[in-house]
mmCIF file of the N, C-alpha and C atoms, coordinates in Angstrom:
data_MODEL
# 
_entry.id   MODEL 
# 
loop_
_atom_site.group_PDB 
_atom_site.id 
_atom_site.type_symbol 
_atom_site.label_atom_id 
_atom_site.label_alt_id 
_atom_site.label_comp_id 
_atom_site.label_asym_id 
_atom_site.label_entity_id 
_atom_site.label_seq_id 
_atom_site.pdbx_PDB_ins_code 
_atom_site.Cartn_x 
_atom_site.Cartn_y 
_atom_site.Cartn_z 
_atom_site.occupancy 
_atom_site.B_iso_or_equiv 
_atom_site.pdbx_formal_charge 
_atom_site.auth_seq_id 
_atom_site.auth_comp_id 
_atom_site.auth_asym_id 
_atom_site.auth_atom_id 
_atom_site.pdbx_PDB_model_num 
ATOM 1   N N  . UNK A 1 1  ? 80.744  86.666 30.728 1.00 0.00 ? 1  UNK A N  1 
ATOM 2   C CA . UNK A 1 1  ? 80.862  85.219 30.738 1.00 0.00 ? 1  UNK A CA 1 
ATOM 3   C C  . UNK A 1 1  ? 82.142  84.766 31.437 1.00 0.00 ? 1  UNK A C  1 
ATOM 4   N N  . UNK A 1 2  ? 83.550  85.548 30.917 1.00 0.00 ? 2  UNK A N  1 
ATOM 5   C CA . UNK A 1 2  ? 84.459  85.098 31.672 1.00 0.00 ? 2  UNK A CA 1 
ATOM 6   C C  . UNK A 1 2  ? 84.250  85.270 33.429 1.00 0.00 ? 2  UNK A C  1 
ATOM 7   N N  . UNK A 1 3  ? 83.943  86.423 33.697 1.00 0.00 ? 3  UNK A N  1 
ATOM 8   C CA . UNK A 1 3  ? 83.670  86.651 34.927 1.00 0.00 ? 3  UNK A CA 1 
ATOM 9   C C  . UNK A 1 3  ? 82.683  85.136 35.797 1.00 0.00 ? 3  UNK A C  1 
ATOM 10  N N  . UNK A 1 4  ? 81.417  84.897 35.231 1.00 0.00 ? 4  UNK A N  1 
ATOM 11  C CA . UNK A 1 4  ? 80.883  83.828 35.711 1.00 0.00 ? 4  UNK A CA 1 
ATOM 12  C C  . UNK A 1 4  ? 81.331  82.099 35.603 1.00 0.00 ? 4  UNK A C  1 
ATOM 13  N N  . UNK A 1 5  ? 82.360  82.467 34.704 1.00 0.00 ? 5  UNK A N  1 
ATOM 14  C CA . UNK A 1 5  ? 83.070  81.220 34.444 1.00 0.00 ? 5  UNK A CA 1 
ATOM 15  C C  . UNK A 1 5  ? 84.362  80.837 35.646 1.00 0.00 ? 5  UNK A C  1 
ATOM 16  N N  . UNK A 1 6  ? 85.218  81.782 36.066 1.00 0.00 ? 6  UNK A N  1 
ATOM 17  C CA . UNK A 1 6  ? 86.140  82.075 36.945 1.00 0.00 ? 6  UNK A CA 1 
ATOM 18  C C  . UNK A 1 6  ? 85.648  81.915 38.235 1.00 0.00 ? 6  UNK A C  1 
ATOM 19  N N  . UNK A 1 7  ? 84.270  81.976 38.736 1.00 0.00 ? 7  UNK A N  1 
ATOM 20  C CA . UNK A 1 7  ? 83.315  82.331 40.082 1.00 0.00 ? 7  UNK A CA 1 
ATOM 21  C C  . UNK A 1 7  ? 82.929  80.729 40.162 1.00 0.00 ? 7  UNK A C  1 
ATOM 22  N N  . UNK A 1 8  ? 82.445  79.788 38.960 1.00 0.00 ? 8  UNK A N  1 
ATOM 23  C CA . UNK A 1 8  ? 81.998  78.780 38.913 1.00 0.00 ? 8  UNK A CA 1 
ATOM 24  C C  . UNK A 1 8  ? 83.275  77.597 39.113 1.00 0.00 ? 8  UNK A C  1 
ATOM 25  N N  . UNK A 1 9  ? 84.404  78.249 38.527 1.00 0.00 ? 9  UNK A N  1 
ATOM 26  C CA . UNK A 1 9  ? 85.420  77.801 38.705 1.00 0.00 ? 9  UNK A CA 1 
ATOM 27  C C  . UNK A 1 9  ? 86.372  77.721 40.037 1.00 0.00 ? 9  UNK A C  1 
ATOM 28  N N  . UNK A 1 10 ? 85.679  78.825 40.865 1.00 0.00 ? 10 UNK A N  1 
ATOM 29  C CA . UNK A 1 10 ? 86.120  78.976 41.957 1.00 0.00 ? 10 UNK A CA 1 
ATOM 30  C C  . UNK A 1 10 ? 85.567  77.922 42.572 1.00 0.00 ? 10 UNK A C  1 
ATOM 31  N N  . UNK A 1 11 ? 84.122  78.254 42.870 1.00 0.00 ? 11 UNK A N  1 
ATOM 32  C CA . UNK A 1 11 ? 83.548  77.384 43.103 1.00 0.00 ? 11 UNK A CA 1 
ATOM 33  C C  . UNK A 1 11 ? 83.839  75.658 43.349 1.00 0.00 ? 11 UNK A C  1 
ATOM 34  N N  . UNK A 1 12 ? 84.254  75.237 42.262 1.00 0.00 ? 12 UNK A N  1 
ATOM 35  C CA . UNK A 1 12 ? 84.695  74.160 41.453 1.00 0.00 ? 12 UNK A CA 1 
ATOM 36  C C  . UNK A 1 12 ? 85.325  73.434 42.393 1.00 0.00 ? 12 UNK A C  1 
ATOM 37  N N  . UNK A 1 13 ? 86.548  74.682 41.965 1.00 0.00 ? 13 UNK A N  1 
ATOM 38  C CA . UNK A 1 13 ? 88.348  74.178 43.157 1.00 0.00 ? 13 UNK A CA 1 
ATOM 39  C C  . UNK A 1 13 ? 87.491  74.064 44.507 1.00 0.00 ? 13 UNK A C  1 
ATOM 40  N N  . UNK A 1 14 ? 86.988  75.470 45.515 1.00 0.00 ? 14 UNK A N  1 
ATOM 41  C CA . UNK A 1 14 ? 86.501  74.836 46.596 1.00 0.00 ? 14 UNK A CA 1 
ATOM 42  C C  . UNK A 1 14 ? 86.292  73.202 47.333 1.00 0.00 ? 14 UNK A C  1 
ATOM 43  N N  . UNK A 1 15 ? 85.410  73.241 46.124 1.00 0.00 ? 15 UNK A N  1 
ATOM 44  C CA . UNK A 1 15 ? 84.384  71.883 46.272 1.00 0.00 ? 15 UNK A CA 1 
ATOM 45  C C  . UNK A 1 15 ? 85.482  70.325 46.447 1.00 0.00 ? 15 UNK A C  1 
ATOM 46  N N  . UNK A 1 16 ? 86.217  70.720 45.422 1.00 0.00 ? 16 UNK A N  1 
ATOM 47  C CA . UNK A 1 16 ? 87.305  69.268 45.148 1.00 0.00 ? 16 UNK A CA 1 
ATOM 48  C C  . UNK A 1 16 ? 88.071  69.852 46.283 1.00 0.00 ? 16 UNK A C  1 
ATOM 49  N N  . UNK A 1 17 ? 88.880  71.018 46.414 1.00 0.00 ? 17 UNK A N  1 
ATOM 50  C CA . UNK A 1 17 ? 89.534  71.128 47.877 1.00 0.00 ? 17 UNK A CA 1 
ATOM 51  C C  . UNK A 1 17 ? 89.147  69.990 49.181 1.00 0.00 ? 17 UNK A C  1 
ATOM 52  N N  . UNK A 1 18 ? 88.098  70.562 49.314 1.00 0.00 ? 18 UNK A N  1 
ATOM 53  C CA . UNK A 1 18 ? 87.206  70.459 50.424 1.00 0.00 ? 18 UNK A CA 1 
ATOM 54  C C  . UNK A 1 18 ? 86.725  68.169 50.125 1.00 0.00 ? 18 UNK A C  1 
ATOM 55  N N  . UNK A 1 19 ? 86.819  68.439 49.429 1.00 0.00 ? 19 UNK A N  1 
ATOM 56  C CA . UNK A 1 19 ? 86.550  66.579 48.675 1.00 0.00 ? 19 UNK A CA 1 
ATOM 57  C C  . UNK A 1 19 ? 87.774  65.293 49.257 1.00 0.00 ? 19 UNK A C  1 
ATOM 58  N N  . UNK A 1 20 ? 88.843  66.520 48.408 1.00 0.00 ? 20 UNK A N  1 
ATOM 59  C CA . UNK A 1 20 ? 89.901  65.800 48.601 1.00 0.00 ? 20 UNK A CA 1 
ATOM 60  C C  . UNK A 1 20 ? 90.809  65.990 50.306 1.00 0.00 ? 20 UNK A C  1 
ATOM 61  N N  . UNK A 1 21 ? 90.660  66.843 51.080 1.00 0.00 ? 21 UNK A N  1 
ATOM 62  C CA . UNK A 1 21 ? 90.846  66.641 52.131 1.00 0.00 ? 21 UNK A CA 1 
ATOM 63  C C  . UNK A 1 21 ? 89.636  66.124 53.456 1.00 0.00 ? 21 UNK A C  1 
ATOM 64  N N  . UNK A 1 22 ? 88.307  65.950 52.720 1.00 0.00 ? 22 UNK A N  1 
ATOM 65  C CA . UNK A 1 22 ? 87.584  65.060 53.298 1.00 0.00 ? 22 UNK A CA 1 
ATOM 66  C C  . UNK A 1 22 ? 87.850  63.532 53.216 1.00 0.00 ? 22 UNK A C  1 
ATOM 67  N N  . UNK A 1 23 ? 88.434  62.987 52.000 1.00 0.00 ? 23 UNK A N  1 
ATOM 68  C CA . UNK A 1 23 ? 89.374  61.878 51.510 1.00 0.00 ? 23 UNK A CA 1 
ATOM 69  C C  . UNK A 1 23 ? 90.518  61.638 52.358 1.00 0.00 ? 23 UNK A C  1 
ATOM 70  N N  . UNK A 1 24 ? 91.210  62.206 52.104 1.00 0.00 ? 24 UNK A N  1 
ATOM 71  C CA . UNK A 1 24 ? 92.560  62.627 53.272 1.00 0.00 ? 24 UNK A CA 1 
ATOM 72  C C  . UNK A 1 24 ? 92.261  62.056 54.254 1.00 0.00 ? 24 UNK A C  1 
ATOM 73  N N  . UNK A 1 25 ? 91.422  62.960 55.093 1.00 0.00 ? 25 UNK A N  1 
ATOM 74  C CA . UNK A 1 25 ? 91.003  63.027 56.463 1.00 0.00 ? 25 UNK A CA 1 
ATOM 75  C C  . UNK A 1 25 ? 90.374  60.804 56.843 1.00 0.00 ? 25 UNK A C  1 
ATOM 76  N N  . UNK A 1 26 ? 89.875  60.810 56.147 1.00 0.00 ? 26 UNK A N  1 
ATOM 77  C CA . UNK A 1 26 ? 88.977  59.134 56.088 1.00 0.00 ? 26 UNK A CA 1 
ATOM 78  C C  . UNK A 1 26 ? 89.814  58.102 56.318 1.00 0.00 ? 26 UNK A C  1 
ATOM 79  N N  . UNK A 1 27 ? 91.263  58.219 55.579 1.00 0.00 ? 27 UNK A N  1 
ATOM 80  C CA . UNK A 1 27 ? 92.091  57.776 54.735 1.00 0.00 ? 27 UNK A CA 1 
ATOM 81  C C  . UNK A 1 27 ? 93.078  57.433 56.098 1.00 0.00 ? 27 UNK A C  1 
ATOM 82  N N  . UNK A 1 28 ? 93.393  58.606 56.727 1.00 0.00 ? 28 UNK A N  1 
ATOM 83  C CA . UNK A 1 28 ? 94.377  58.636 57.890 1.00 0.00 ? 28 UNK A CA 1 
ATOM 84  C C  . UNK A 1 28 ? 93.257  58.049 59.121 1.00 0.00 ? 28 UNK A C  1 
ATOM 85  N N  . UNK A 1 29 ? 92.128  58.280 59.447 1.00 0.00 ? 29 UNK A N  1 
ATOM 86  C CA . UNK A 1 29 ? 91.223  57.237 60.322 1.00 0.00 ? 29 UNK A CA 1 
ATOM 87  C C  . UNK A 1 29 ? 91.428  55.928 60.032 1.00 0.00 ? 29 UNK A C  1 
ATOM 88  N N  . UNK A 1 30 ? 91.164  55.790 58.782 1.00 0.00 ? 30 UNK A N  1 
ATOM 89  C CA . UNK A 1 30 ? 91.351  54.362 58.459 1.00 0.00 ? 30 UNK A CA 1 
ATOM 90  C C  . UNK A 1 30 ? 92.461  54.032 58.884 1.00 0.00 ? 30 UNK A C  1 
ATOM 91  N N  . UNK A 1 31 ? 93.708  54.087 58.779 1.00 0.00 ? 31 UNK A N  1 
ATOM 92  C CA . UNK A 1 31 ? 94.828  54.042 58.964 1.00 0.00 ? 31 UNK A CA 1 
ATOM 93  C C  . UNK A 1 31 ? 95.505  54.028 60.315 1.00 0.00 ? 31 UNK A C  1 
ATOM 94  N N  . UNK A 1 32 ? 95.355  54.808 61.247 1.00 0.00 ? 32 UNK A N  1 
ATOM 95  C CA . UNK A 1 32 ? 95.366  54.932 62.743 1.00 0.00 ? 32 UNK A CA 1 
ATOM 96  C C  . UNK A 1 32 ? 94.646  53.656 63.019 1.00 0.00 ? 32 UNK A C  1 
ATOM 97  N N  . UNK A 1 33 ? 92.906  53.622 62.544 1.00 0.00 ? 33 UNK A N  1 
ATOM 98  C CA . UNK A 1 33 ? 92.433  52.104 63.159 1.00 0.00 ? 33 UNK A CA 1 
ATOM 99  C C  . UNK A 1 33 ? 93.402  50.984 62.412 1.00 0.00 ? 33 UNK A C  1 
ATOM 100 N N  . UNK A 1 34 ? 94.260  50.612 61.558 1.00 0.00 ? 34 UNK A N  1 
ATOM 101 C CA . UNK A 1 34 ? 94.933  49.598 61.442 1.00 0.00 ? 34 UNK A CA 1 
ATOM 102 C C  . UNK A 1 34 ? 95.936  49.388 62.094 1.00 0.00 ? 34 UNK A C  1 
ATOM 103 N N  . UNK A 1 35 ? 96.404  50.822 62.463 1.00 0.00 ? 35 UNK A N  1 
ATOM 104 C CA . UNK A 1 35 ? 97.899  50.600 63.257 1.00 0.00 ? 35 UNK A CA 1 
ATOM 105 C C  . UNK A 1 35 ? 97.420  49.866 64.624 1.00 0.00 ? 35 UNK A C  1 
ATOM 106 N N  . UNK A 1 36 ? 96.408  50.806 65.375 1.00 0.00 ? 36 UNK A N  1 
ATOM 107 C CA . UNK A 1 36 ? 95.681  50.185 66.527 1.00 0.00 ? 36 UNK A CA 1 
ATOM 108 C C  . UNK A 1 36 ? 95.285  48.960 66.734 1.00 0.00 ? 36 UNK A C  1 
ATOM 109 N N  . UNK A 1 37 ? 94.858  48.237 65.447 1.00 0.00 ? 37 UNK A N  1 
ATOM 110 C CA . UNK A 1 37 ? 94.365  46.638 65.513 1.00 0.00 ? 37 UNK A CA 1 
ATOM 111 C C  . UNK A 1 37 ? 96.011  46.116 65.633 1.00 0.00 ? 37 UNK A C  1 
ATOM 112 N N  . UNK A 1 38 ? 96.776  46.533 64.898 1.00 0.00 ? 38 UNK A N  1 
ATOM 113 C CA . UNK A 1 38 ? 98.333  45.354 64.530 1.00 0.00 ? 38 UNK A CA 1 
ATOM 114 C C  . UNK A 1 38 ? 98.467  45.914 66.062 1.00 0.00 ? 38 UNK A C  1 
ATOM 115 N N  . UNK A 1 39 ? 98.881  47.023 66.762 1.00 0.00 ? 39 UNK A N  1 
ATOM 116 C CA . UNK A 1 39 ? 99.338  47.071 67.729 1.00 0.00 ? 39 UNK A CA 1 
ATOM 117 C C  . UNK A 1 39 ? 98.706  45.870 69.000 1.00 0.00 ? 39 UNK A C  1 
ATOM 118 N N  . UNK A 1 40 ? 96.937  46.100 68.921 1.00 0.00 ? 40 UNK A N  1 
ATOM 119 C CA . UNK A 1 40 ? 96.343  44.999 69.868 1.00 0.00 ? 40 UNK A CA 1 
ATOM 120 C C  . UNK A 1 40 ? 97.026  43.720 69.686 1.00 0.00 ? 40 UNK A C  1 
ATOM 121 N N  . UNK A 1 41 ? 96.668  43.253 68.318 1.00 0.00 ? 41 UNK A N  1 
ATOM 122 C CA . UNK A 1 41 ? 97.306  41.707 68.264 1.00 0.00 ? 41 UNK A CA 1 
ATOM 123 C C  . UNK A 1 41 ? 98.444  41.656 68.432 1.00 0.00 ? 41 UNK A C  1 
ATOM 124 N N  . UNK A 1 42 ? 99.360  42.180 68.201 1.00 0.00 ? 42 UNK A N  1 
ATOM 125 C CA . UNK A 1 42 ? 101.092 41.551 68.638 1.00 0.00 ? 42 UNK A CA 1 
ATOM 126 C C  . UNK A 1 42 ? 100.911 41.889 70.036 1.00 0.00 ? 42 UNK A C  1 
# 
């Protein structure tokens, strides 16, 4: 059980890894397009 618990757990972390630098990643697009709009208008 511990063994399949640790694997599922691996699993787990992966998943949110992979979540939270898909987040990240969105986050800084978003962000670049705002700098880009303030830059157009001034």
């Amino acid at each position: 059980d511990l063994e399949r618990s640790a694997v599922g757990l691996d699993k787990y972390l992966i998943e949110w890894r992979r979540h939270s630098l898909e987040t990240a990643e969105r986050e800084i697009a978003w962000l670049e397009e705002m700098i880009q709009s303030e830059r157009k208008s001034s």
